[in-house]
N, CA and C atoms as an extended XYZ file, in Angstrom:
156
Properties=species:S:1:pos:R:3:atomname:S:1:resname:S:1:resid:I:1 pbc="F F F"
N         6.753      -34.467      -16.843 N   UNK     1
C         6.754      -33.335      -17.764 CA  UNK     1
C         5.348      -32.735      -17.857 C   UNK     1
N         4.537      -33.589      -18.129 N   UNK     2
C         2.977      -32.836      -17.901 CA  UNK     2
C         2.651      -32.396      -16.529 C   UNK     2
N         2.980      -32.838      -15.868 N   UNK     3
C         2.651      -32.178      -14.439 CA  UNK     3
C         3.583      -30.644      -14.292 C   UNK     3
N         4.245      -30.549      -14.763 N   UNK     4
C         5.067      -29.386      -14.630 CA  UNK     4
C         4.810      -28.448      -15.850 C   UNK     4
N         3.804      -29.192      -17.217 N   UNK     5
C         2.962      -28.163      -17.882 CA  UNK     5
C         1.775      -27.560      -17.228 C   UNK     5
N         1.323      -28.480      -16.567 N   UNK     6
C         0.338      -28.314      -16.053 CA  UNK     6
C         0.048      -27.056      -14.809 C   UNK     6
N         1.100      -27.649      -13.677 N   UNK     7
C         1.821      -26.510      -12.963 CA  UNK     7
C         1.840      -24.949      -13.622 C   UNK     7
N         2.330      -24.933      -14.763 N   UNK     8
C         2.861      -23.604      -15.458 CA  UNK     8
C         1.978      -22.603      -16.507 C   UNK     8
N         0.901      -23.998      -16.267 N   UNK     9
C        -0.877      -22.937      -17.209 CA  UNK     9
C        -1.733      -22.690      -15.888 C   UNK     9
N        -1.616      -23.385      -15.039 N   UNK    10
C        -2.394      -22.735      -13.740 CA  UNK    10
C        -1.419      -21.421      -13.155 C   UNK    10
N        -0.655      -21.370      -13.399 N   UNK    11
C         0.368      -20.097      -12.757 CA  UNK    11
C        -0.399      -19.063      -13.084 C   UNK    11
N        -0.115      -19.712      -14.784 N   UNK    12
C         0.036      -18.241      -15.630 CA  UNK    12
C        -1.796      -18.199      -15.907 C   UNK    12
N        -2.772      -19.001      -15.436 N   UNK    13
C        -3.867      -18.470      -15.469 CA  UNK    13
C        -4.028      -17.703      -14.072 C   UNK    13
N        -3.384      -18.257      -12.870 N   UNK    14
C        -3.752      -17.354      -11.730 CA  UNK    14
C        -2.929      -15.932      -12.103 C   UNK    14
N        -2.115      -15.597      -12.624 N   UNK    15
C        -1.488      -14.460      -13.010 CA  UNK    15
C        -2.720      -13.290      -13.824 C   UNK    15
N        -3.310      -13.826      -14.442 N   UNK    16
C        -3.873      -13.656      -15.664 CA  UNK    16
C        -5.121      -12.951      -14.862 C   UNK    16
N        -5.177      -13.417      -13.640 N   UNK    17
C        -6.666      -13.283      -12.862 CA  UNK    17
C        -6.717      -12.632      -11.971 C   UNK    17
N        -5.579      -12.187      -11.816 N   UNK    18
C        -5.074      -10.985      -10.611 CA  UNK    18
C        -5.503       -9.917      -10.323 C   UNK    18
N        -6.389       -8.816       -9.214 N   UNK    19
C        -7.062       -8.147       -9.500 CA  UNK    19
C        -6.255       -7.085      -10.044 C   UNK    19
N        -6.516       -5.595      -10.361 N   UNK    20
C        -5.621       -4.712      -11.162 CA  UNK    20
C        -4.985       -4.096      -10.257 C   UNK    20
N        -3.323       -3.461       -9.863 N   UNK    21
C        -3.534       -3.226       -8.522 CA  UNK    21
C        -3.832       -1.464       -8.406 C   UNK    21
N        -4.206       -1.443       -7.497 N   UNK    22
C        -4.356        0.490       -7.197 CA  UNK    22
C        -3.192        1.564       -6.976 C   UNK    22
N        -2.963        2.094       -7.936 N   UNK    23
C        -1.893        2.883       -7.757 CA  UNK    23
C        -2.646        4.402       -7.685 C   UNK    23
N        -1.700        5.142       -7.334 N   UNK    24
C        -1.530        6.385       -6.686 CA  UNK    24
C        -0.822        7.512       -7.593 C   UNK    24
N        -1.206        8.870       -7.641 N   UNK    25
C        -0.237        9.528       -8.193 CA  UNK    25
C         0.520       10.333       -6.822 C   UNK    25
N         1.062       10.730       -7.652 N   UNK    26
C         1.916       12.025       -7.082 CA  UNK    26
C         0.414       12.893       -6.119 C   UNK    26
N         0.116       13.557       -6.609 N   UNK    27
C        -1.024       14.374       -6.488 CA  UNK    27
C        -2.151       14.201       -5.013 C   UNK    27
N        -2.225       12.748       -5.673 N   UNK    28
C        -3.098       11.963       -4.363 CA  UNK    28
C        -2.202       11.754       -2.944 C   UNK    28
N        -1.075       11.628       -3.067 N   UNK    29
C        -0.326       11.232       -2.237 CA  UNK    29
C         0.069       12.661       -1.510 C   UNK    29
N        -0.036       13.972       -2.069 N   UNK    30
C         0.213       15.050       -1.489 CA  UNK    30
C        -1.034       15.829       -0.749 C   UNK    30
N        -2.069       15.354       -1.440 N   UNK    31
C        -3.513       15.344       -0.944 CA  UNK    31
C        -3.724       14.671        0.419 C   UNK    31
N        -3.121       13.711        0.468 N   UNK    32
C        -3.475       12.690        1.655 CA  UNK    32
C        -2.685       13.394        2.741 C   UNK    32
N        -1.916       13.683        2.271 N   UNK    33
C        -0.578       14.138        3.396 CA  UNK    33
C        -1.165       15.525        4.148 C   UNK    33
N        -1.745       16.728        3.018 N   UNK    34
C        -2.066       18.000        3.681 CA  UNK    34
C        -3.316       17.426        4.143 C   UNK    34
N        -4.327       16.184        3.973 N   UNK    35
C        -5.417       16.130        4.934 CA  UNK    35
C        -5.207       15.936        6.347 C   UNK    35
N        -3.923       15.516        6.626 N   UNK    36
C        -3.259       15.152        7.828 CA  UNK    36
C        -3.434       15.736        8.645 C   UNK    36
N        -2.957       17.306        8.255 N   UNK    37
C        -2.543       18.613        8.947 CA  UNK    37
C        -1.315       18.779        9.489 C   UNK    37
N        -1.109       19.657       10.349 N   UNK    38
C         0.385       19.834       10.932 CA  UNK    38
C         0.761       18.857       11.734 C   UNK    38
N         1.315       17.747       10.944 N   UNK    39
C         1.567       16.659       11.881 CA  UNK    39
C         2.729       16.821       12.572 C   UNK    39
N         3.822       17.285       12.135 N   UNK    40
C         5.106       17.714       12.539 CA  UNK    40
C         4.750       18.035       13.925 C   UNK    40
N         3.501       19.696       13.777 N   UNK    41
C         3.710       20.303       15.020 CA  UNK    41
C         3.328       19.428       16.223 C   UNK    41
N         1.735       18.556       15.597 N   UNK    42
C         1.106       17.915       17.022 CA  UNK    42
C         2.316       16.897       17.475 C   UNK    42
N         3.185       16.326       16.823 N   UNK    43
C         4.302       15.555       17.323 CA  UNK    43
C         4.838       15.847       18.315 C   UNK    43
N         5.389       17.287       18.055 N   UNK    44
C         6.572       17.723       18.827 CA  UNK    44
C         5.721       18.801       19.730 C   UNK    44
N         4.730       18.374       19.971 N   UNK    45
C         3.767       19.556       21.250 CA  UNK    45
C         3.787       18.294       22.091 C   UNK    45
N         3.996       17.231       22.074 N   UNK    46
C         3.302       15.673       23.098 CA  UNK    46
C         4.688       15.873       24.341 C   UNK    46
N         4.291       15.629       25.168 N   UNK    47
C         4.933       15.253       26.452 CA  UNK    47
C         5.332       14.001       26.369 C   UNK    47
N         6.673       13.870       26.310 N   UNK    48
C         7.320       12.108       26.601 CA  UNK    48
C         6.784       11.679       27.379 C   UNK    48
N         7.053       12.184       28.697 N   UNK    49
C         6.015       12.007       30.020 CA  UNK    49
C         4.850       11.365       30.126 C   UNK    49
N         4.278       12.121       28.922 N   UNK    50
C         2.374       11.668       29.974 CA  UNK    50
C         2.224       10.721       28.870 C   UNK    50
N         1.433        9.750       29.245 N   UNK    51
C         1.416        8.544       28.915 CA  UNK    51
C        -0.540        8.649       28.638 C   UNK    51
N        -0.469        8.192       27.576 N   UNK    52
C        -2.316        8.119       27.099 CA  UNK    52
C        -2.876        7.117       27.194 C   UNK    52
């Protein structure tokens, strides 16, 4: 039984210690996308063919 308290305060201290995680908005994520550029077009300009 103590080993399985024990178990369950180290959890919840590694929980506790977790870094914060990085989230994103909307905004940033549409930002990132038009830094891209016309990705669509350079896609569909590539030759199956030629090999890089």
């Amino acid at each position: 039984m103590n080993l399985a308290q024990a178990e369950r305060q180290a959890a919840r201290e590694e929980l506790e210690n977790l870094p914060e995680s990085a989230t994103i908005d909307a905004a940033e994520v549409y930002a990132m996308l038009d830094s891209l550029g016309d990705v669509e077009r350079a896609l569909n300009s590539r030759n199956p063919d030629r090999i890089t």
